[in-house]
N, C-alpha and C positions, 0 to 999 in steps of 0.2 A: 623345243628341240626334238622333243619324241615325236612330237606330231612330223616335225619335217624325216625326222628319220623313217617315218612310215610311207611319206611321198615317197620318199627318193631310193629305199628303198635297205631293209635289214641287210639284207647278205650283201649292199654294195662298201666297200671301206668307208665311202664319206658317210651313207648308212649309219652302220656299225658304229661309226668315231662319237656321230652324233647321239645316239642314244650312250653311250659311254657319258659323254660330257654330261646329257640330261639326266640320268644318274645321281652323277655327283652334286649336280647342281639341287636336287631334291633332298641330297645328304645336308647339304649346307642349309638349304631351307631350313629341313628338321632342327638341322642345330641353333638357327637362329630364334626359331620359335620356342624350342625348348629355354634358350638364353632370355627369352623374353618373360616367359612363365614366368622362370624362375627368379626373374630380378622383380617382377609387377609383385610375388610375394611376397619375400626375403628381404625388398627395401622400399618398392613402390608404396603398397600398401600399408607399412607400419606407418613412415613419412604421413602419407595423405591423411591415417586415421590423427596422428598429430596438430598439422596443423589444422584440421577442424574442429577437432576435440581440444583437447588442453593449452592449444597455442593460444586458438581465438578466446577462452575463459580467460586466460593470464593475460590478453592484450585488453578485453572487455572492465577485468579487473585495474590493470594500472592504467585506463582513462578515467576509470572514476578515483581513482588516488589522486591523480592530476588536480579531477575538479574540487575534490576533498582538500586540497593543500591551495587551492584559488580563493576557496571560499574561506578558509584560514587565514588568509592574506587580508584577504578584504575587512573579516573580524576588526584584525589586528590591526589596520590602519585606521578603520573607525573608532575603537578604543582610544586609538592615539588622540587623534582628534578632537575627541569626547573629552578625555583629560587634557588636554590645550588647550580647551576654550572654558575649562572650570577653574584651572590656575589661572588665568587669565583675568576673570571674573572676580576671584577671590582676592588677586593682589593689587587692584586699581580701585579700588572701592569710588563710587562717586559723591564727594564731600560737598559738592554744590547744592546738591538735591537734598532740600529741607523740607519739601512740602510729604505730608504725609502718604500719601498716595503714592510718590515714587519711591519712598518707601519699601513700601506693600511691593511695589513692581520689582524691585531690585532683589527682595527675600525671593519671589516667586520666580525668576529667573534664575537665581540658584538652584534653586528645588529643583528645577526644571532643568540645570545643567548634571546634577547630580543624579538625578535619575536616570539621565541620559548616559551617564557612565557605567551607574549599574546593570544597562541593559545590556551596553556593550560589550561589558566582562560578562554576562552570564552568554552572551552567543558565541563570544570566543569558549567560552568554555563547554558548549556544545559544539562548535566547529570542532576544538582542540579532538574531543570525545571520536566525534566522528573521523577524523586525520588517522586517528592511533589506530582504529577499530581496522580502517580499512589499510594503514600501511602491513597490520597484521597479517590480515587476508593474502593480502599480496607479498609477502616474503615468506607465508607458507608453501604458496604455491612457487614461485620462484625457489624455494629449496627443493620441491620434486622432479625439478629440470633437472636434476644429477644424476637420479636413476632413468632418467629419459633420454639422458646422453650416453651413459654407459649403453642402453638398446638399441640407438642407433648406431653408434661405436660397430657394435656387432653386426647390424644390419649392411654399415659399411662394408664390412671386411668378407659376408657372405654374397656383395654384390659383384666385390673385385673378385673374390673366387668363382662366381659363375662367370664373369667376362675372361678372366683365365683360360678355362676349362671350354670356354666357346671360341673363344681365339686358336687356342690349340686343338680344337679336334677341326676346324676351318685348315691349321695348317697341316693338319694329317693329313683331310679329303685329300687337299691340292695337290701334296706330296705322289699320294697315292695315283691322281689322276694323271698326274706327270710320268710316272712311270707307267701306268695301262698307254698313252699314249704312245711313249717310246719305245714301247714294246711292237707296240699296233705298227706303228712306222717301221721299226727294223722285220717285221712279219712279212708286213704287204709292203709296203714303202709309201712315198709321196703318188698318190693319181696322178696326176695332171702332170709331174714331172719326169714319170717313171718313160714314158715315150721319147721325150726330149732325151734326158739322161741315157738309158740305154735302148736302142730301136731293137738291137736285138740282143741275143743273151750278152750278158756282157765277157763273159769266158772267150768269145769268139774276137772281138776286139786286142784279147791281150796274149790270147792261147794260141798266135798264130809261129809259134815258133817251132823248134825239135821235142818240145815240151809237150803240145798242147796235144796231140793222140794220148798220151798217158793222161789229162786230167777229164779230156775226152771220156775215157774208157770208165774214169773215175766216177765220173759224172753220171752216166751213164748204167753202171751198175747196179743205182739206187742205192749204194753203201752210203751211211750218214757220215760228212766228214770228220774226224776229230777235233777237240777243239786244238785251232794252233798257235805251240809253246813261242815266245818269239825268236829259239834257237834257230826257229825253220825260216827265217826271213833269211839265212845266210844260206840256203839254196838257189840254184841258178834260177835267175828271171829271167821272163821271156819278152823284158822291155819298159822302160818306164815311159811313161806319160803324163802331162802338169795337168789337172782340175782346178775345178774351181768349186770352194766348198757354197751350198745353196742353203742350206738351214744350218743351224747352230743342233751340236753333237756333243753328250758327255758321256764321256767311256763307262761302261759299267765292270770293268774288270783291267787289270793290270796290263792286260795281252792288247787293250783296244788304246784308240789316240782319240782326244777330245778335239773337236771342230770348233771353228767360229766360223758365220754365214760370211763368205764373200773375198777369203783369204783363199789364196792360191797354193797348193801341197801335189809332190810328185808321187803317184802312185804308180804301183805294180804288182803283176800277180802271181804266184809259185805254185807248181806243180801239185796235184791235189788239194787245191785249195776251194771251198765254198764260194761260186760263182757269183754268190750278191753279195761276197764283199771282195776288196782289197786291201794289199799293206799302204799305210800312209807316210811318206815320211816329212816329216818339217824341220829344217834344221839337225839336229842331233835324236831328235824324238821320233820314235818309229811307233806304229802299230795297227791295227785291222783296224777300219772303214766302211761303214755301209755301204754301197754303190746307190743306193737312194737318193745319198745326202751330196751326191758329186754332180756335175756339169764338164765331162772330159773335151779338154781341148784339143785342138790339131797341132 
């Protein structure tokens, strides 16, 4: 926008208007950048150092709990097993077998089941060893998430503050820029419209009455006019005429009348009165109009 305002030109209004707007618009940058800082610190980067730091050790730690309490399973089913097939052994004795040899088979198959059970219980009981060590580990660290929620708790609440604080000074710019505009408009008025709207002063349009040598003269003297109270609207006019309103208009004081684009209001003008405006009136509601903001009909 500045660059085009340096085309088209500083001292012209569309000029002017545009570096107004590019302005603001570098307001809002700043504020969204500083919104950005300040969130990337205050909540971006706690979050990030989390979950690479403590999340992933706490996720690292309860997959090997997982496989700690797998391989306890496993124990524990072979044990079972182990004792199934030694009771099993124990209570079927085989009374057929006389010869000595199967004998000897039948002891040795015990031994062999039995031993089988002791090994079982001793890996469960290093599985068990290893379940407890590491369900440890992992319910120590799972109790340090409360002081790590309480930080982000806060980091929360200092993020919605900065989006706060950038939200509202966004509505300030705008604020602001709204008014430099309307300002700008009621100063110089619409370009493009101000020819269509009035070709020539618009006093001459309205001032052709027994009136218009006094506002003539007014005019004319270079005296600034007062502001006017809207008792003065009960002095004799020199003629009304219907417009048509072309841009939307909010009054900035008691004395003035709010516009909508496209609505039609009879206007007219009183004896010393400030040639770029008029009184408005719509309905019961009366009050000064920019001649800018009108499109006067026949």
């Amino acid at each position: 926008m500045l660059e085009a305002a340096d085309e088209f030109g500083p001292g012209t209004p569309y000029g002017s208007t545009l570096i107004t707007v590019g302005e603001y618009q570098k307001r809002l940058g700043g504020a969204e950048r500083e919104f950005l800082h300040t969130s990337a610190i205050n909540f971006l980067s706690p979050l990030r150092n989390f979950l690479e730091g403590d999340w992933r050790t706490i996720s690292k730690e309860r997959r090997l709990l997982e496989n700690r309490r797998l391989d306890l399973d496993i124990c524990k089913a072979r044990l079972k097993k182990a004792k199934q097939a030694e009771a099993k052994a124990a209570a079927a004795p085989d009374f057929q077998e006389t010869r000595p040899r199967n004998y000897v088979l039948s002891a040795s198959a015990s031994a062999l089941l039995s031993e089988e059970v002791d090994k079982a219980e001793h890996e469960l009981r290093v599985a068990q060893t290893e379940f407890d060590r590491q369900a440890e580990v992992t319910r120590l660290l799972l109790e340090g998430i409360s002081s790590t929620h309480l930080n982000h708790l806060r980091c929360l609440q200092d993020f919605a503050e900065a989006q706060a604080t950038y939200y509202a000074q966004c509505h300030h710019y705008m604020q602001d820029l709204q008014r430099e505009l309307n300002r700008c408009a009621n100063a110089v008025g619409a370009p493009h419209s101000s020819a269509a709207v009035c070709p020539d002063p618009v006093s001459s349009a309205f001032l052709s009455g027994p009136s218009s040598p006094g506002a003539t003269v007014s005019s004319s003297s270079g005296q600034r006019p007062s502001t006017l109270a809207m008792e003065q609207t009960q002095l004799p006019v020199t003629g009304t005429r219907k417009a048509k309103v072309l841009y939307d208009y909010d009054a900035h004081d008691s004395s003035e009348l709010s516009l909508l684009a496209d609505e039609l209001i009879t206007v007219y003008t009183v004896p010393g009165m400030d040639p770029d405006w008029l009184i408005g009136e719509r309905g019961n509601e009366k009050g000064k109009v920019p001649v800018t903001y009108l499109e006067l009909l026949s």
